[in-house]
Each structure stands twice: as C-alpha cells, then as structure tokens.
Backbone as numpy.savetxt, mean C-alpha at the origin, in Angstrom:
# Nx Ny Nz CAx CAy CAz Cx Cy Cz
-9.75 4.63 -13.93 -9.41 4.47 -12.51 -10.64 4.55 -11.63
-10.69 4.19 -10.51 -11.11 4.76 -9.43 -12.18 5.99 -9.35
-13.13 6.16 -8.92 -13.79 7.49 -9.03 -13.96 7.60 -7.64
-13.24 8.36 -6.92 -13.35 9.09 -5.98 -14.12 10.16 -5.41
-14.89 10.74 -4.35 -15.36 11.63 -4.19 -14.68 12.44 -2.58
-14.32 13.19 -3.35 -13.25 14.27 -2.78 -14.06 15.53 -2.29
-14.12 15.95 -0.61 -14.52 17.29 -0.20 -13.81 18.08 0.21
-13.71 19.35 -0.24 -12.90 20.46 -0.26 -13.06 21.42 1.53
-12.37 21.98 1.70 -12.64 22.66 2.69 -14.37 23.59 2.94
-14.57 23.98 1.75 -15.93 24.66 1.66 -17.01 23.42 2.07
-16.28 22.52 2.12 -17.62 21.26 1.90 -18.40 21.18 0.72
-17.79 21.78 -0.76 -18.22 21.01 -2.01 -17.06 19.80 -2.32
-18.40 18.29 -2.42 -17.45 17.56 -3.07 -17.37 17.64 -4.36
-16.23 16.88 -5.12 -15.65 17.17 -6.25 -15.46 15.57 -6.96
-16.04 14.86 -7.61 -15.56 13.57 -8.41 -14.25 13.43 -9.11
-13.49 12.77 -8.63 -12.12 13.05 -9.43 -12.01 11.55 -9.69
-11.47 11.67 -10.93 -11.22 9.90 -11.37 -9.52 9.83 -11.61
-9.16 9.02 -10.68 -8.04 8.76 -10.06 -7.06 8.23 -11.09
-6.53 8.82 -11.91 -5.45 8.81 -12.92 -4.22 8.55 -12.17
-2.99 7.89 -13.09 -1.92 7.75 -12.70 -0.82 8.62 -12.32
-1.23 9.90 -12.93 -0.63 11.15 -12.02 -0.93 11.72 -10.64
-2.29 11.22 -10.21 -2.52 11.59 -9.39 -1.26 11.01 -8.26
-0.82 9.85 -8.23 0.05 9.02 -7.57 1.33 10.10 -7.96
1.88 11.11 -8.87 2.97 11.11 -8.54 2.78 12.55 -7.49
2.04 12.74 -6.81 2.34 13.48 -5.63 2.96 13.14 -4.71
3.85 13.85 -4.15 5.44 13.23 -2.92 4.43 12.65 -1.82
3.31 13.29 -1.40 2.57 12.86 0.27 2.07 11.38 -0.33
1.50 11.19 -1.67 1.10 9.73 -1.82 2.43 8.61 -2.43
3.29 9.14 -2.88 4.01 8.43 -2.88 4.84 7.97 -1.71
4.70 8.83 -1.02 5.66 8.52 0.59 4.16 7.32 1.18
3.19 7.41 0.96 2.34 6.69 1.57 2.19 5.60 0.94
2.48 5.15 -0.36 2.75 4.28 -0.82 4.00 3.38 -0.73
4.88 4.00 -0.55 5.83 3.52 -0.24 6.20 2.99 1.61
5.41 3.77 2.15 5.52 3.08 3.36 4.52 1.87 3.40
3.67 2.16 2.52 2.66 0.84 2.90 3.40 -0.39 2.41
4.04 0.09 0.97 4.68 -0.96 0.92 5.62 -1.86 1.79
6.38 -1.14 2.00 7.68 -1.82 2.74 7.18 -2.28 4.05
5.89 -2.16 4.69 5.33 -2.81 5.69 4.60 -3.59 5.23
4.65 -3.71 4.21 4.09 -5.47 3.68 5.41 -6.26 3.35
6.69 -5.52 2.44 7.32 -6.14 2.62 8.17 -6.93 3.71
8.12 -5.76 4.66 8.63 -6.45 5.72 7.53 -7.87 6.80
6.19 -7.55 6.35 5.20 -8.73 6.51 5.82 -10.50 6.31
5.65 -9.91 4.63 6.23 -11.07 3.97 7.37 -11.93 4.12
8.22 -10.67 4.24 9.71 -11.61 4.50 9.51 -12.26 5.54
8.85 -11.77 6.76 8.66 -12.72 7.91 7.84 -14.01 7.88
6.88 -13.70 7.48 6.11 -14.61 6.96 7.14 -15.84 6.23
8.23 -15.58 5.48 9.02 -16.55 4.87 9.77 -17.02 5.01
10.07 -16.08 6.07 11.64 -16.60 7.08 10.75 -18.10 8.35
9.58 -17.61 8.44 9.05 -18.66 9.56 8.54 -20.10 8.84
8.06 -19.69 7.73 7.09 -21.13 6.84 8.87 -21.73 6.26
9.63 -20.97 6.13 11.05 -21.48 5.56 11.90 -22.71 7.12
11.56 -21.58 8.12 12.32 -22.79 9.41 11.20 -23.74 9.77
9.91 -23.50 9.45 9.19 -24.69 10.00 8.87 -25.62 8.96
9.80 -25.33 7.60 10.00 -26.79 7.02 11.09 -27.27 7.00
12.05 -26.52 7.67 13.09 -27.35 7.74 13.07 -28.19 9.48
12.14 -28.04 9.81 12.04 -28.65 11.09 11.32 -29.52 11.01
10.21 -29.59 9.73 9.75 -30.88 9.21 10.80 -31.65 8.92
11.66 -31.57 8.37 12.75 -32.07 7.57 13.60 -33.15 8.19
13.94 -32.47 9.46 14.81 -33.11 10.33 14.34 -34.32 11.42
C-alpha cells in the first residue's frame, strides 16, 4: 500500500504503510463512504443530462 507519514501529537512522525485494515476504522469508512455517494450522486447526474441531451438529438 501506500506509505504514509503520520505525526503524532508529540510531533514524532511515524511511517505507516497503509494496509487494508487500516480502512476498517468507522471515521474512514464513514469518509469513504461519503466520498463515495458524492460521486455517486455526481455521476448519476452526469447521466441523467448526457441521457436527455441525446434524446434531444434524437428528436
């Protein structure tokens, strides 16, 4: 993964290489999941508009 460099409150940083557990923490999964669904909701728009402006080619 990823090699990250992570600073602690003391101000030592720490190299952490970003494994797939790291993701199952609730604060990154909630952040993942919102990022997602604001892309999904991107997209769908994005498809709903390229979808009516070919059917307006169409006609």
């Amino acid at each position: 993964g990823k090699v990250q460099l992570y600073t602690n409150e003391e101000g030592n940083s720490t190299q952490v290489d970003e494994q797939p557990e790291e993701t199952n923490s609730p604060k990154i999964q909630e952040m993942l999941k919102k990022a997602e669904s604001t892309e999904d909701s991107h997209q769908s728009e994005k498809e709903s508009v390229s979808g009516s402006e070919k059917q307006d080619d169409a006609i």
